[in-house]
C-alpha positions in Angstrom: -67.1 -19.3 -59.1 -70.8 -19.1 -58.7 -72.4 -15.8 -58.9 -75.5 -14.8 -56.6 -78.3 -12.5 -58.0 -79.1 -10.9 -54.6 -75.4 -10.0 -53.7 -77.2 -6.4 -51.8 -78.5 -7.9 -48.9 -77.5 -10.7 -46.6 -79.1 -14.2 -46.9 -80.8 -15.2 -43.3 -79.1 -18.1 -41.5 -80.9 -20.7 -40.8 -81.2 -21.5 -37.0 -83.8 -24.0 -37.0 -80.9 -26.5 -35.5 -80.6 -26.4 -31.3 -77.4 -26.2 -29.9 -75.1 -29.2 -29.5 -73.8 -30.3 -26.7 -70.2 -29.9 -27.3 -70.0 -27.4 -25.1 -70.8 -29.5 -22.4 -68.3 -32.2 -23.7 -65.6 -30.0 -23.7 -65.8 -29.9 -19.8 -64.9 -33.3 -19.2 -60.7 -34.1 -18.9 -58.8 -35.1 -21.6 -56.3 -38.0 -22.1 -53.8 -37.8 -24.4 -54.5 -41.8 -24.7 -57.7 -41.9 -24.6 -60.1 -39.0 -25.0 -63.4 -40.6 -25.9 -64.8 -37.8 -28.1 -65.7 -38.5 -31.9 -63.1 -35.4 -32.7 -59.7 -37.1 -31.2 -56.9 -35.4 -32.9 -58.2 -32.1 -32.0 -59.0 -33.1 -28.0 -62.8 -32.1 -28.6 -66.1 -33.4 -29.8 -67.3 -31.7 -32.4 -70.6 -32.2 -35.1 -72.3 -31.2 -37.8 -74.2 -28.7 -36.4 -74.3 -24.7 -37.4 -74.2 -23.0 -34.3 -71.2 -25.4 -32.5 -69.1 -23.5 -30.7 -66.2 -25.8 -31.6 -67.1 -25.7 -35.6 -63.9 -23.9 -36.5 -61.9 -26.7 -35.7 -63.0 -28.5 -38.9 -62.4 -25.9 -40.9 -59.1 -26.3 -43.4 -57.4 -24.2 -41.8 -54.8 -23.3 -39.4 -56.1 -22.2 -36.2 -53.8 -22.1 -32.7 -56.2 -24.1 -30.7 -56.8 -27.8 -32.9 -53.8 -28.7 -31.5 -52.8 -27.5 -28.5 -51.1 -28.7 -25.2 -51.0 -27.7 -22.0 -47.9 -27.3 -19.8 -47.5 -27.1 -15.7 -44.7 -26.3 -13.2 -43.3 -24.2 -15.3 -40.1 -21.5 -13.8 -41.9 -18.4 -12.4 -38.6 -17.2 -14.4 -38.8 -18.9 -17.6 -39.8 -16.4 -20.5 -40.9 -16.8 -24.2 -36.9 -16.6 -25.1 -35.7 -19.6 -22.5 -38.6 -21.9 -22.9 -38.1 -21.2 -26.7 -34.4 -22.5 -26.4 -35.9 -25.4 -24.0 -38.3 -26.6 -26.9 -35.6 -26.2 -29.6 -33.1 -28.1 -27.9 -35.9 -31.4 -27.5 -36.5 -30.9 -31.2 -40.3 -29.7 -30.3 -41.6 -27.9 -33.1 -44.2 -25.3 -32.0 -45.8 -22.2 -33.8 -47.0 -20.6 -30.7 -46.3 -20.2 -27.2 -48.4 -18.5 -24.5 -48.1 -17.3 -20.7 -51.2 -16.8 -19.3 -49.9 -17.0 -15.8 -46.8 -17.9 -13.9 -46.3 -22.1 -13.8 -48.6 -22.1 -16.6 -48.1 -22.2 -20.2 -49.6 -23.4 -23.3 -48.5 -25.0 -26.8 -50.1 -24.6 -30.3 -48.5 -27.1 -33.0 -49.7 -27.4 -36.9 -50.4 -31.2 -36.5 -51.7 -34.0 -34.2 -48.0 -35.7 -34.7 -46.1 -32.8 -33.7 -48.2 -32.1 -30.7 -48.2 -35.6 -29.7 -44.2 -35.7 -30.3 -44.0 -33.0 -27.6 -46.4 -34.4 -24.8 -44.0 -37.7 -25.0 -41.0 -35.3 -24.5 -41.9 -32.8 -22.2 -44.1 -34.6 -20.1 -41.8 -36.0 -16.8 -39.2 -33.8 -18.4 -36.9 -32.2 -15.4 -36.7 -28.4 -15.9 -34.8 -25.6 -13.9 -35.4 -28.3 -11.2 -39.4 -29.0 -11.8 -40.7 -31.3 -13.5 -43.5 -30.6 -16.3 -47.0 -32.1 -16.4 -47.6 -32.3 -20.2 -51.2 -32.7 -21.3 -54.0 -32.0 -24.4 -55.6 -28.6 -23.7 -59.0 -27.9 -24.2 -59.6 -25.5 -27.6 -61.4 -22.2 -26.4 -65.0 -22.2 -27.5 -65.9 -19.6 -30.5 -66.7 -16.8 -28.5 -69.5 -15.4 -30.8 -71.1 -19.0 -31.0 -70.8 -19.7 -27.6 -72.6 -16.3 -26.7 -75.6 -17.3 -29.0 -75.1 -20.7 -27.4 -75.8 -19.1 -24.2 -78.2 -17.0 -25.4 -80.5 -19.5 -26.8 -80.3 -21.6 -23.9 -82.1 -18.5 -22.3 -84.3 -17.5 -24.4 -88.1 -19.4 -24.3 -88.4 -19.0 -28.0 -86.0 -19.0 -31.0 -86.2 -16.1 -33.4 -87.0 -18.3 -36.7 -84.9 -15.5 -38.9 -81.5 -14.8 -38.4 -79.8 -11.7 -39.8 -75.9 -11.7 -39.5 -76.1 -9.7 -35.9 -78.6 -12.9 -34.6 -80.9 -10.6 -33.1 -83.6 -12.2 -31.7 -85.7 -8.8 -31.6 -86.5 -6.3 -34.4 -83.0 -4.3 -35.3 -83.8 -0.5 -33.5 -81.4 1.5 -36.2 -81.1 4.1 -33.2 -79.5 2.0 -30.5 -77.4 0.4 -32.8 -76.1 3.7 -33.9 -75.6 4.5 -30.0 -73.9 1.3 -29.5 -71.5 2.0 -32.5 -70.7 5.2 -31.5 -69.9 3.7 -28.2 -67.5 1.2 -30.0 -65.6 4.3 -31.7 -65.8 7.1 -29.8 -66.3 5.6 -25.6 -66.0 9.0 -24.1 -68.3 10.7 -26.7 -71.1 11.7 -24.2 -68.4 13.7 -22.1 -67.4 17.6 -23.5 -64.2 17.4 -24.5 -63.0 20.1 -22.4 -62.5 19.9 -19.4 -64.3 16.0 -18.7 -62.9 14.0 -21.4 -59.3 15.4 -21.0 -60.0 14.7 -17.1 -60.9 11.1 -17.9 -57.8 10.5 -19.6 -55.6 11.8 -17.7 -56.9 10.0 -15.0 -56.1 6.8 -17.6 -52.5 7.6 -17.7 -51.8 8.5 -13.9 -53.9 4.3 -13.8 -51.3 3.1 -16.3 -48.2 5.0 -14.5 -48.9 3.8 -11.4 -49.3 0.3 -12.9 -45.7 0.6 -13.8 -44.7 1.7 -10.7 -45.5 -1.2 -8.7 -44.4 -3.8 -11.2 -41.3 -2.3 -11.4 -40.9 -2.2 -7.7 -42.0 -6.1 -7.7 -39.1 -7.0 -10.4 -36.4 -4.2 -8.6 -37.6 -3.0 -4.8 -34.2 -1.0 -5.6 -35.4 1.6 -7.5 -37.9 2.8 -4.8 -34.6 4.5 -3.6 -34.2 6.6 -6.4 -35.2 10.1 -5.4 -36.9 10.9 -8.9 -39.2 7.7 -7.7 -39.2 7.6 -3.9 -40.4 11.2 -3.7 -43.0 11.3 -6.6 -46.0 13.4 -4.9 -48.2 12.2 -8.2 -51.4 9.5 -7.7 -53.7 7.6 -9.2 -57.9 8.3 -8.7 -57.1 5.3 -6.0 -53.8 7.0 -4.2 -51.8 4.5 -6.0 -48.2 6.8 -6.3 -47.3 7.1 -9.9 -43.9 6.3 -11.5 -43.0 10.0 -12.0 -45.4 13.7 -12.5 -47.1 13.8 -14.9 -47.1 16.9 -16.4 -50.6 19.3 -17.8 -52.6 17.9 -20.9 -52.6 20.4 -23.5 -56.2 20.3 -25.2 -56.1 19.5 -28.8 -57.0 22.8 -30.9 -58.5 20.2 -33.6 -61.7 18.0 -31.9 -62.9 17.3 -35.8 -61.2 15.4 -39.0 -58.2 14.8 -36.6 -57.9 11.1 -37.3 -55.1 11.2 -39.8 -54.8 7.1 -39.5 -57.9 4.4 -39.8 -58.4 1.1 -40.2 -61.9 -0.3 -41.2 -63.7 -2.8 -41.2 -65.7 -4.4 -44.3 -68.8 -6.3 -43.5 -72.5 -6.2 -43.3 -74.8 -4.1 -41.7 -77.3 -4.6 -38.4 -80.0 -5.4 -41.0 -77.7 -8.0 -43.2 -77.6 -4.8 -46.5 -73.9 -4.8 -47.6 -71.3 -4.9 -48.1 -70.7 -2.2 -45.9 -67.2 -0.2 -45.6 -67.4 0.9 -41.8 -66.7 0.3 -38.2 -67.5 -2.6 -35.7 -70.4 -2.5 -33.5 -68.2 -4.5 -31.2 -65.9 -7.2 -30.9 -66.3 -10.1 -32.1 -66.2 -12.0 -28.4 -69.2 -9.4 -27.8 -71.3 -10.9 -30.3 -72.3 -8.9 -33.4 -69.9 -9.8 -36.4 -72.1 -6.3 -38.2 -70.4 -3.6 -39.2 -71.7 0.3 -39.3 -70.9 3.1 -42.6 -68.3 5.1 -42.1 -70.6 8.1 -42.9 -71.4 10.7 -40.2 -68.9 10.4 -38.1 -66.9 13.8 -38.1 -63.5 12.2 -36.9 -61.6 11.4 -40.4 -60.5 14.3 -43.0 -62.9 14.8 -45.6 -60.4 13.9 -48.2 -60.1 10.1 -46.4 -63.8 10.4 -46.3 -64.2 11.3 -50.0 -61.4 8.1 -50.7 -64.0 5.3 -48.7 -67.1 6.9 -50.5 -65.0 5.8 -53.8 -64.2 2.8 -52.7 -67.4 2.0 -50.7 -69.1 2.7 -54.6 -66.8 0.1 -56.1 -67.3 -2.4 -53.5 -70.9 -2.3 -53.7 -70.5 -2.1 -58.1 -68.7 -5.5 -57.4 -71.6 -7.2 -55.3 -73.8 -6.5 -57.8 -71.9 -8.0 -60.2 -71.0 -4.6 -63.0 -67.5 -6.0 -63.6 -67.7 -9.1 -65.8 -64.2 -10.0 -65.7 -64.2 -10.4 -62.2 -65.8 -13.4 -60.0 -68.5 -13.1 -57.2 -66.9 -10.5 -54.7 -68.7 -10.4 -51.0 -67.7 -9.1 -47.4 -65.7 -11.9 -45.9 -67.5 -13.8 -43.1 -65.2 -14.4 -39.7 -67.3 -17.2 -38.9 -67.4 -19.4 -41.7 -64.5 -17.6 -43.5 -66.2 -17.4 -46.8 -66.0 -14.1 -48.5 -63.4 -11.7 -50.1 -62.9 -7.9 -49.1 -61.7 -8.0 -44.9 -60.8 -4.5 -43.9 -59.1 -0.9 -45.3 -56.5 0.8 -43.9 -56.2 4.9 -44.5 -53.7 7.2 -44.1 -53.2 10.8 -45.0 -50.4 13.0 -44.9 -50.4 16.8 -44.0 -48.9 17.2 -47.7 -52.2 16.3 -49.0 -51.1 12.7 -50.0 -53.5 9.9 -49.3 -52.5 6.1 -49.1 -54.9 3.2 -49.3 -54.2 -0.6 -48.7 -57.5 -2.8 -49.4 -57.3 -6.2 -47.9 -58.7 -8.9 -49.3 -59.0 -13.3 -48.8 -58.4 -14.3 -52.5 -58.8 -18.2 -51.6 -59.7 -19.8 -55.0 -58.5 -16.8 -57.1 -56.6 -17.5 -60.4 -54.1 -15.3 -60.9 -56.2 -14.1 -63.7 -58.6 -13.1 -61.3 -56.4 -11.2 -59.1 -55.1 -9.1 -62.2 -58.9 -8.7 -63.5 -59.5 -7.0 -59.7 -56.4 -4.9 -60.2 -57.3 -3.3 -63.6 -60.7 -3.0 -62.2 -59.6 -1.0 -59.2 -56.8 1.0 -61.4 -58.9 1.9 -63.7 -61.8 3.5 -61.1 -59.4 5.3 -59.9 -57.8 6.5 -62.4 -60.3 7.5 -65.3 -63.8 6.3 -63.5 -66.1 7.3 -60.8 -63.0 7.4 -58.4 -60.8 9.1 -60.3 -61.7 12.8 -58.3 -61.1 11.2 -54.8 -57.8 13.1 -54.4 -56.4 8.9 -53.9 -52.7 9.3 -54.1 -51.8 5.4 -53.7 -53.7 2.5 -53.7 -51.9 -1.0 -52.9 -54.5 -4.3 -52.5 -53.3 -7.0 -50.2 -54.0 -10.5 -51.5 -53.9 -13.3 -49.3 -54.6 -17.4 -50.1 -54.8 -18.2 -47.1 -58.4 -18.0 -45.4 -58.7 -17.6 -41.8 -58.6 -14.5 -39.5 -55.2 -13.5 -39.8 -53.8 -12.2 -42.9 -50.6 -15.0 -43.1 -48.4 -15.0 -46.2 -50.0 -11.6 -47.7 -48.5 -10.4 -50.9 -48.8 -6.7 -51.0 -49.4 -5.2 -54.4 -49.2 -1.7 -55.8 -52.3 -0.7 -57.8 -50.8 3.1 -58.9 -49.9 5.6 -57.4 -46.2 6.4 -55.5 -44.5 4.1 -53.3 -45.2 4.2 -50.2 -42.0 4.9 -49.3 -42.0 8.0 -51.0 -45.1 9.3 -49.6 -43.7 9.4 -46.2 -40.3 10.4 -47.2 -41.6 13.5 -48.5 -44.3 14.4 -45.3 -40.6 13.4 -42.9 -38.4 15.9 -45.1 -41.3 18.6 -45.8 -42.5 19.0 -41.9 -39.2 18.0 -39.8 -36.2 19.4 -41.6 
């Protein structure tokens, strides 16, 4: 694998390329026949340019929406289990199935022949006495490409460098940090007590009565129950709840309380990484950067002392101090290039810390996998890491590059089993 000398910062993209006008493309109706775009198996036009929103498709790899169908008059009663048994009895082999409203549903397949196997089946085909309009769908867009699509339609002139965020003005470090506190703690300008524990409250009693009426809509019966019929609880819009719901009881613990966290390994606002950290938002918001972990008071100290570690042997490997082991970088969601995805932390009140470190090892040997292993075991063990107080540490490989980790193999670095950690917290705090 080829190894890059400046592996600390972020090379700019290069946007000197306008957008396309696939998006425009995509507008126009699709025959199954006869589409009339250069992409035909995947129902879209698509080209060679950067920023196209439709770009993914050509990727080699599974994604839901290359080849997708589109189905109509479906039951208002017909669920993911009966359709499933519809498809399955015409020999329609799907991977994905999805509701977005009633008489509406949509069909993701792994091949052009499969999907066009079930448009000649399902289309005209009678069904709990409707019959089904079968048609290509349209793929969705990338939604970060398509909001810098927008956005440079708007915009007079085109910034000429392009960090990973696409920020067409200078990065300010201090709104960013606002607008990444926003993405992990929304309700951190309100004191906890009494405002916060007002505003969530105010969530649930939204949620209950939620339930309420689409539980009268499925069963109008159970508006006669007295335990619902005379519930005296409402929402902030007088929407009657489900059932009371009782006082919240304020947390003794507003720091270090997050015994659970998942995060996110990327670059920063100003391309330096990689960076072990959280979001700035999602990725249909438009930023793919990701903020350090540090300052925020939320997780233990010992979780915190763990992502220092592994933050230390993340950023050892982008600068290449392991020679065993091949060029290791943040992996990219948009062009899917890259290695270490996220981190997932959990500590136990007994002290114990687990650690699983996901990675995209496309184009590893099993060599290299082994090499990362030792590499890891061994920080951990006898090296820099070896006084983070880790208890476990398992690495999920995966071969398979795209956004979901599909066909993971879980591997144990040291440590105990992961059974045994949580054995042990179970029988120590509720026996």
């Amino acid at each position: 694998m080829e190894s890059n000398a400046e592996t600390d910062k972020l090379s700019p993209v290069n946007t000197s390329t306008l957008t396309c006008d696939c998006m425009n493309n995509s507008k126009t109706d699709i025959s199954n026949e006869n589409n009339g775009f250069e992409c035909k198996t995947d129902g879209v036009s698509t080209c060679s340019n950067p920023n196209c929103p439709f770009s993914y498709l050509r990727r080699n790899t599974f994604t839901s929406e290359a080849f997708k169908i589109q189905l109509k008059n479906i039951s208002r009663h017909a669920g993911f289990s009966v359709m499933k048994k519809m498809l399955q009895s015409l020999n329609v082999k799907f991977c994905k199935i999805k509701f977005p409203k009633c008489g509406l549903a949509f069909l993701s397949f792994e091949s052009a022949a499969d999907r066009d196997f079930a448009i000649s089946v399902l289309d005209g085909h009678i069904w709990k006495g409707s019959k089904i309009e079968a048609k290509i769908a349209r793929p969705h867009a990338d939604p970060l490409m398509k909001r810098r699509a927008e956005s440079e339609i708007k915009s007079e002139l085109l910034s000429k460098e392009q960090h990973i965020d696409w920020l067409s003005e200078p990065v300010d470090l201090e709104k960013a940090h606002e607008t990444l506190r926003d993405s992990i703690l929304p309700l951190w300008r309100l004191n906890y007590d009494p405002d916060q524990l007002i505003e969530k409250r105010n969530l649930v009693l939204k949620y209950l009565a939620e339930t309420r009426r689409r539980l009268l809509l499925i069963n109008p019966e159970i508006g006669n129950v007295d335990s619902v019929k005379f519930v005296e609880e409402s929402d902030s819009k007088g929407q009657t709840t489900i059932c009371k719901l009782a006082p919240i009881i304020p947390s003794p613990i507003q720091t270090e309380y997050r015994n659970k966290s998942e995060l996110t390994i990327g670059y920063d606002v100003d391309g330096s990484g990689p960076v072990i950290g959280f979001r700035y938002s999602k990725y249909k918001g438009g930023s793919v950067a990701v903020g350090s972990f540090k300052s925020w008071n939320f997780m233990p100290r010992n979780s915190t002392k763990v992502i220092d570690a592994l933050q230390k042997f993340i950023t050892a490997c982008s600068k290449r101090e392991f020679k065993k082991l091949p060029s290791l970088n943040a992996f990219d969601p948009i062009t899917y290039n890259g290695n270490w995805r996220h981190v997932l932390i959990r500590e136990s009140r007994s002290g114990d810390t687990l650690v699983v470190l996901y990675t995209n090892t496309h184009g590893f040997t099993e060599e290299d996998i082994n090499n990362l292993l030792n590499e890891l075991r061994t920080w951990f063990q006898t090296g820099p890491g070896s006084d983070s107080g880790l208890t476990s540490l398992y690495l999920s490989v995966s071969s398979r590059s795209g956004i979901k980790q599909s066909g993971e193999d879980l591997r144990q670095v040291f440590g105990k089993p992961v059974s045994q950690i949580f054995i042990s917290y179970y029988s120590l705090h509720h026996h």
